[in-house]
N, C-alpha and C positions, 0 to 999 in steps of 0.2 A: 465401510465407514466413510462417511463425508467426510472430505479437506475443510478443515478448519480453518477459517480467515477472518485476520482483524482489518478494519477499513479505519481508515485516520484523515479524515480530510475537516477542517475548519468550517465548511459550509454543510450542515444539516443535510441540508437538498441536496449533496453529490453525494453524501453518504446514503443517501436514499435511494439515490439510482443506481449506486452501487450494488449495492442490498437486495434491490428486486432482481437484478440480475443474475447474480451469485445465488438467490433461494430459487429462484424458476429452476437453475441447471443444476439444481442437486447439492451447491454445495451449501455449508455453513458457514454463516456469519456467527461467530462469535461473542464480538466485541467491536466497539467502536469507542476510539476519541476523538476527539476536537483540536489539539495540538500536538507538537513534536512529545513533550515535556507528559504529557498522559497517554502517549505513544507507548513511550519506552519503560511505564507501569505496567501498563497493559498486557503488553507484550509475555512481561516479567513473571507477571500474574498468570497467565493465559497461555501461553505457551502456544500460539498458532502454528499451521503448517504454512501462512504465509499471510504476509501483510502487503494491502494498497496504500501506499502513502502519499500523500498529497505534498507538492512540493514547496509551497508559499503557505504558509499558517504565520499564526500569533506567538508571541512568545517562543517556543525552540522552530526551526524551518525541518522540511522532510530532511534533507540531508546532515544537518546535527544531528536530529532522529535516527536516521540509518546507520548514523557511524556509530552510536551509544546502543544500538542495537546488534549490531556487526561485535560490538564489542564484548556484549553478553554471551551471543549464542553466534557466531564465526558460519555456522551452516544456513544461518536465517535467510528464508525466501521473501525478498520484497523486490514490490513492483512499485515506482514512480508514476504520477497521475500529475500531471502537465500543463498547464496553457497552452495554446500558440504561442511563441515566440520565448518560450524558456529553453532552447538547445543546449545553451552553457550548462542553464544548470544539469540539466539532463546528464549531458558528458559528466561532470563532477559526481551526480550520484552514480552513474556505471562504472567510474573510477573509484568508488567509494564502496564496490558493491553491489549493487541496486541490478538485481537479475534483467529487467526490461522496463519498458514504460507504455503509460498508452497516455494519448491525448483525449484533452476535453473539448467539445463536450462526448462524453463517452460513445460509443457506437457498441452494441452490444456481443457482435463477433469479434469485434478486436481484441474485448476486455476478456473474454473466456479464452482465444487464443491466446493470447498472454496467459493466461492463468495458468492453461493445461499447459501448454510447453514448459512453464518453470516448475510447476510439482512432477513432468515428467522425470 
């Protein structure tokens, strides 16, 4: 059975590049939201084997999301999606949890590395 995965990122178009990358290698998308705050619906509803979360959104940020996620389900697999120059927050979300990260703009072996090493 395919790993199920929700993508959460504010910009349509990363969630797009998400998407094509994750359906080419087999797995499943999901569900997707657009902020932290329909994240942790999502999530709720949906029940993924793991989520991309994007770290700068509108309204809740990836790491408010991570922790109210962390908070639901303790074993939750997420990955952080990045700018340049977001380190801190970076550190904050793997202090928070946040299994790995990959930066933008995405490169598409990093992003499936990331993936398989955390549902391993």
């Amino acid at each position: 059975m395919a790993n199920r995965i929700l993508i959460v990122d504010d910009a349509a178009f990363m969630r797009m590049m998400i998407k094509d990358i994750l359906t080419k290698n087999g797995f499943e998308v999901v569900g997707e939201a657009g902020d932290g705050a329909e994240a942790v619906e999502k999530f709720k509803e949906l029940k993924p084997d793991l989520v991309t979360m994007d770290i700068t959104m509108p309204e809740m940020d990836g790491i408010t999301s991570l922790k109210k996620i962390k908070e639901i389900d303790p074993d939750a697999k997420i990955i952080m999606c990045s700018a340049m120059g977001q380190q801190a927050m970076v550190i904050d979300a793997i202090q928070a949890g946040a299994k790995d990260f990959i930066v933008k703009p995405f490169q598409a072996d990093r992003v499936l590395e990331a993936i398989k090493k955390t549902l391993s």
